[in-house]
N, CA, C and O atoms as CSV, one atom per row, in Angstrom:
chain,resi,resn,atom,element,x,y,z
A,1,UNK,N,N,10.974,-6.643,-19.394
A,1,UNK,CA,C,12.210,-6.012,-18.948
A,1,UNK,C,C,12.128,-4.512,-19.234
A,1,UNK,O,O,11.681,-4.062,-20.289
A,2,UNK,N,N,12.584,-3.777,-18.235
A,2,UNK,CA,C,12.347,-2.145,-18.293
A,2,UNK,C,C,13.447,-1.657,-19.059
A,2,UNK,O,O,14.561,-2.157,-18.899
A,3,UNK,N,N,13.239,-0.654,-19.943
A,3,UNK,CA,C,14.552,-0.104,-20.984
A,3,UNK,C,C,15.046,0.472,-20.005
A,3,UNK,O,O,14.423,0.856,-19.015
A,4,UNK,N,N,16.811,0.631,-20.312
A,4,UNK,CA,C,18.070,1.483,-19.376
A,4,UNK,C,C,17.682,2.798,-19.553
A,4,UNK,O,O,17.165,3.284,-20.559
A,5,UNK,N,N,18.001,3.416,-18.372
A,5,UNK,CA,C,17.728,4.703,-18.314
A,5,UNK,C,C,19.424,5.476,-18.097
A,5,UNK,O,O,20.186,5.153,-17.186
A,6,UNK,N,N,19.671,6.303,-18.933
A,6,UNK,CA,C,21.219,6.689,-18.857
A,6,UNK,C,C,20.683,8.135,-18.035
A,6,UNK,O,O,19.660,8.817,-18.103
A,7,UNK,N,N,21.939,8.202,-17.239
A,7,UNK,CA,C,21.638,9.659,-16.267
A,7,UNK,C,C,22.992,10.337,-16.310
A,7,UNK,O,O,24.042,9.753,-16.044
A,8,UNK,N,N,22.912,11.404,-16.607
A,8,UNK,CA,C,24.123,12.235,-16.535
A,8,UNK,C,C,24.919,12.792,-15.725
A,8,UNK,O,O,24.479,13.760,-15.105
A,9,UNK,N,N,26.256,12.377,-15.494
A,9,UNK,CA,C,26.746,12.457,-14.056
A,9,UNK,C,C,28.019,13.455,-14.435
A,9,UNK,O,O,28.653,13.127,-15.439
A,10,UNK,N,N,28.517,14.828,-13.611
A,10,UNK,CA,C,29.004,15.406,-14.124
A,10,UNK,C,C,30.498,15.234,-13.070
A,10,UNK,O,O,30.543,15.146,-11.843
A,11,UNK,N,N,31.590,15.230,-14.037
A,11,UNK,CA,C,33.258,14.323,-13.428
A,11,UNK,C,C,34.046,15.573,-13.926
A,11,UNK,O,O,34.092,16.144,-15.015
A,12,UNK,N,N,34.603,15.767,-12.816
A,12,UNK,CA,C,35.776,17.007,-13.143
A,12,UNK,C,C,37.130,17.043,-11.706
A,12,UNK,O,O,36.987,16.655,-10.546
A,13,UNK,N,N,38.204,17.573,-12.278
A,13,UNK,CA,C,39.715,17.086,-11.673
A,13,UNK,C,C,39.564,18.684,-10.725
A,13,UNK,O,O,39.597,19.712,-11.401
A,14,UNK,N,N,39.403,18.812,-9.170
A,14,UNK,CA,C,39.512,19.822,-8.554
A,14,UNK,C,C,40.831,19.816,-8.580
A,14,UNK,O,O,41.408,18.823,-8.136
A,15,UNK,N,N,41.693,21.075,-9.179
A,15,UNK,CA,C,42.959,21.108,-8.970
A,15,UNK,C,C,43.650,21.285,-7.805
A,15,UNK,O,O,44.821,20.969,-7.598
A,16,UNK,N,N,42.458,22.084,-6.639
A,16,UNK,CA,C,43.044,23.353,-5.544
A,16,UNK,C,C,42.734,21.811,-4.542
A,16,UNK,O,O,43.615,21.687,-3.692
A,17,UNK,N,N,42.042,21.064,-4.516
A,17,UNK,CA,C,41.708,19.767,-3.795
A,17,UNK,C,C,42.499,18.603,-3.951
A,17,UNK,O,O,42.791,17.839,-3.031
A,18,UNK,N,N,42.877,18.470,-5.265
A,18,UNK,CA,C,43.480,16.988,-5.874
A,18,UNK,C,C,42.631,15.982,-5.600
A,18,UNK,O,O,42.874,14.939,-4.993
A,19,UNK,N,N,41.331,16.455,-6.218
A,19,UNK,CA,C,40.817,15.035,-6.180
A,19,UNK,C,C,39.466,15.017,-7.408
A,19,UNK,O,O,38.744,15.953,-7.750
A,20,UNK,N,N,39.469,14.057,-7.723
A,20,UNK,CA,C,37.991,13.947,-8.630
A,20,UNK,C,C,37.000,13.985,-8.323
A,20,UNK,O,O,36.666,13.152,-7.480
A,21,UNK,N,N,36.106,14.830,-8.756
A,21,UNK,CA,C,34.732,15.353,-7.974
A,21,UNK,C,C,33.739,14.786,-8.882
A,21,UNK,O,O,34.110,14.525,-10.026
A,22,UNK,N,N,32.267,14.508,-8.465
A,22,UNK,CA,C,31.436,13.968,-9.351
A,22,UNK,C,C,30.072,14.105,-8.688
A,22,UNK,O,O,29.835,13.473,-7.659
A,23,UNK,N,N,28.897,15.147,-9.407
A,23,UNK,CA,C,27.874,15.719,-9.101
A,23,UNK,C,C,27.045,15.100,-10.095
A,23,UNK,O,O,27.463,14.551,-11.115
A,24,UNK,N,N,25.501,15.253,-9.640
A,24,UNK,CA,C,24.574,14.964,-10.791
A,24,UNK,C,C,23.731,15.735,-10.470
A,24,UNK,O,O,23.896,16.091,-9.303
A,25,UNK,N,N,22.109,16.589,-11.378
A,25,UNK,CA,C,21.254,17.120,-10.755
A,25,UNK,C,C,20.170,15.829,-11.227
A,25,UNK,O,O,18.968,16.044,-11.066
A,26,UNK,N,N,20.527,14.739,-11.702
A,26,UNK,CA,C,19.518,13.347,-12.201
A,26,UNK,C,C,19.804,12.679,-11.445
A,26,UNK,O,O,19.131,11.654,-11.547
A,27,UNK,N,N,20.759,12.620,-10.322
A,27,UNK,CA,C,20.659,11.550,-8.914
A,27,UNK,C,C,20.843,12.559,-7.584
A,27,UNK,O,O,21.804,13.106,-7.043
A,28,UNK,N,N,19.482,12.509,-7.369
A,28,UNK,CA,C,19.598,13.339,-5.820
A,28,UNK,C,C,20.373,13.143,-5.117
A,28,UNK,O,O,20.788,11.986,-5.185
A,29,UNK,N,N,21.099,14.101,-3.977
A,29,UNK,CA,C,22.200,13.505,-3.232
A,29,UNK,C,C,23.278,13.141,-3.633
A,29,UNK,O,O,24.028,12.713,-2.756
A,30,UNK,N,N,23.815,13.151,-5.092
A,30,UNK,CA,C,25.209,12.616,-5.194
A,30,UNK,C,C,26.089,13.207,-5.469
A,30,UNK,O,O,26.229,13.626,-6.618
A,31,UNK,N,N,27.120,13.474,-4.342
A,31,UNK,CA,C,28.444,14.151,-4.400
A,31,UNK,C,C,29.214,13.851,-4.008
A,31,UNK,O,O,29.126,13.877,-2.781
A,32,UNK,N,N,30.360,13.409,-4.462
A,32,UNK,CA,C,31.434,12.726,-3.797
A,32,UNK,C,C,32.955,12.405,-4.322
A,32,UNK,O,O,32.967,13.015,-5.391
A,33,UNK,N,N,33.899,11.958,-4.217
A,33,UNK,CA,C,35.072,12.575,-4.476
A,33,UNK,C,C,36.085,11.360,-4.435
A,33,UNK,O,O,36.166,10.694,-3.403
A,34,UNK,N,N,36.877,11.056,-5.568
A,34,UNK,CA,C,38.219,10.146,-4.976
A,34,UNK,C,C,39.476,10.846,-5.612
A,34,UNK,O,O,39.572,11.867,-6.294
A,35,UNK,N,N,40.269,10.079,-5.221
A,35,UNK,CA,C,41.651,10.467,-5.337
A,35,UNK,C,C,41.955,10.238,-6.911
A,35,UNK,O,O,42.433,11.151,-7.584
A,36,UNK,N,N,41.718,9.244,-7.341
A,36,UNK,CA,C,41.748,8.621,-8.976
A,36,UNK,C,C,40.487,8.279,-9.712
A,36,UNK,O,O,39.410,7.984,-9.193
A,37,UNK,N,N,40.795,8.368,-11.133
A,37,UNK,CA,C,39.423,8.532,-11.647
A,37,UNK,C,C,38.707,7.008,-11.463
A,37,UNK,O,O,37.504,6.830,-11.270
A,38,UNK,N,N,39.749,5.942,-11.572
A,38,UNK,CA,C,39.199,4.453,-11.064
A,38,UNK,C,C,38.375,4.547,-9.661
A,38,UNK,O,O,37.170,4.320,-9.554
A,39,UNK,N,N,39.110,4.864,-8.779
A,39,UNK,CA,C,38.257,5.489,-7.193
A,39,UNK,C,C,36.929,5.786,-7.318
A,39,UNK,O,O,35.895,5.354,-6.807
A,40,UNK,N,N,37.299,6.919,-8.396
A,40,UNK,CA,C,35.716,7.757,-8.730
A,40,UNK,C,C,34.399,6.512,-9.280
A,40,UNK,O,O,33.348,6.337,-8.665
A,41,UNK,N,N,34.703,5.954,-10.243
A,41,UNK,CA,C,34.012,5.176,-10.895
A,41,UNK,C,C,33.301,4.041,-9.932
A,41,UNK,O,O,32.162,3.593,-9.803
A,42,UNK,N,N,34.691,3.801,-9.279
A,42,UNK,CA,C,34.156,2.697,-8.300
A,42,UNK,C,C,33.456,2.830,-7.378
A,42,UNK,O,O,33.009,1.809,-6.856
A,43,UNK,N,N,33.048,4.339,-6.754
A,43,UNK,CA,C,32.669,4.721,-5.547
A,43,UNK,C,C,30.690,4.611,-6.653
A,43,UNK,O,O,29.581,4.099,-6.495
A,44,UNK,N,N,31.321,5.355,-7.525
A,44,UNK,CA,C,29.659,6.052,-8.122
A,44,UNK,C,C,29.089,4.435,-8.818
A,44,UNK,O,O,27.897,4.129,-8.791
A,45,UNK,N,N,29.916,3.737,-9.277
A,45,UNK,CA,C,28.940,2.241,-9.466
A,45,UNK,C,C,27.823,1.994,-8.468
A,45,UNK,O,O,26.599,1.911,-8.572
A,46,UNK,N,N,28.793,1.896,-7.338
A,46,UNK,CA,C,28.159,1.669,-5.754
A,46,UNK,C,C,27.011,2.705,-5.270
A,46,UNK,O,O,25.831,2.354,-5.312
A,47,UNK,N,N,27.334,3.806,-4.877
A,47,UNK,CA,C,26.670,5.070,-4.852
A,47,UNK,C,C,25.187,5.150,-5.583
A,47,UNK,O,O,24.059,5.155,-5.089
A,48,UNK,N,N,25.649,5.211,-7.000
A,48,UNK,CA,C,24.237,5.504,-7.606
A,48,UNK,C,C,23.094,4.887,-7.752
A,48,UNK,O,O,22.045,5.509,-7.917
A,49,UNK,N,N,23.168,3.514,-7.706
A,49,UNK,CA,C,22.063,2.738,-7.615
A,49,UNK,C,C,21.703,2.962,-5.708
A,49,UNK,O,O,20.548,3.340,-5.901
A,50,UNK,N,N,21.771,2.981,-4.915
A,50,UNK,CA,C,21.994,3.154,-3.822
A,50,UNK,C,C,20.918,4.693,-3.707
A,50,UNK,O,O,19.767,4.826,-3.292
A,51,UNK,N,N,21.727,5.510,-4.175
A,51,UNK,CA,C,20.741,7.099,-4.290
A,51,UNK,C,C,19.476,6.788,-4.880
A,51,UNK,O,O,18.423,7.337,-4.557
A,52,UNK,N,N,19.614,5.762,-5.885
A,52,UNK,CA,C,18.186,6.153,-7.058
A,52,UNK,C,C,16.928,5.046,-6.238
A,52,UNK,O,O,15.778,4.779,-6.588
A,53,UNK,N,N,17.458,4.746,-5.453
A,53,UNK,CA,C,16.405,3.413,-4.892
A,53,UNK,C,C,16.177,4.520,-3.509
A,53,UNK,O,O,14.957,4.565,-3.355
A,54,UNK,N,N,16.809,5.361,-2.523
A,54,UNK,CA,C,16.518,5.827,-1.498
A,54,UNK,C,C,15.831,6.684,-2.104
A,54,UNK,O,O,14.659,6.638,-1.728
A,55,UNK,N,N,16.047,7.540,-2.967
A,55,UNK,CA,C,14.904,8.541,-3.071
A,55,UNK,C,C,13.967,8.144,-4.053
A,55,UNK,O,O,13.575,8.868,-4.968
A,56,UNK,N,N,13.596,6.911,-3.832
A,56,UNK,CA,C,12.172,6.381,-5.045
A,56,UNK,C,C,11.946,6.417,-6.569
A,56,UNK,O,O,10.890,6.316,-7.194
A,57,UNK,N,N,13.466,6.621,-7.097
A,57,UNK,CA,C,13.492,6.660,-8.412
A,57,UNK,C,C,13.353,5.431,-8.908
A,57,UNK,O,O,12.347,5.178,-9.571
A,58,UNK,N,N,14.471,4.313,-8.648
A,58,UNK,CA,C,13.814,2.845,-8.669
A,58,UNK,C,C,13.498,1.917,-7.724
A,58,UNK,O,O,13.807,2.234,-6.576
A,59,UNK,N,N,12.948,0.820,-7.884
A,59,UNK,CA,C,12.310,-0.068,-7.195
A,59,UNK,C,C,13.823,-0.935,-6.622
A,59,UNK,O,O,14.820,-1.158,-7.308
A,60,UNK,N,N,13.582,-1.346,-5.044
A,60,UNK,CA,C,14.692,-2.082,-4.542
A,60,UNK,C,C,14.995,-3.143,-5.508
A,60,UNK,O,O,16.190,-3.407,-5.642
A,61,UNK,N,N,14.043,-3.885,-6.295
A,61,UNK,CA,C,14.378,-4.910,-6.400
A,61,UNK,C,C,14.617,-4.481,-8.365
A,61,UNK,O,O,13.781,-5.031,-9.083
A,62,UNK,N,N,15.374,-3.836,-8.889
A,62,UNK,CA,C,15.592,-3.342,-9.597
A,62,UNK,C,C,16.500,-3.971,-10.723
A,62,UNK,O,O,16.811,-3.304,-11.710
């Protein structure tokens, strides 16, 4: 079994937007935005494994 790899994902409240923003420079491609921080979480569960398998960080079957 392969040890977890923690990646740092950076979460901040755009005030001038109203919405929660969430960047990483450890998952290529990921930027994206919800209305609530639950939204947020739920989008980037989905999202990040998704990014880290398209750009060859892990294996599909992961």
């Amino acid at each position: 079994m392969k040890e977890a790899k923690i990646y740092n994902i950076q979460g901040f409240w755009d005030t001038e937007a109203e919405v929660w923003v969430a960047t990483s420079e450890e998952v290529p491609g990921l930027a994206t935005e919800a209305d609530t921080l639950e939204n947020l979480n739920d989008k980037l569960r989905e999202m990040i494994p998704e990014l880290l398998v398209l750009n060859g960080i892990l294996e599909e079957d992961y």
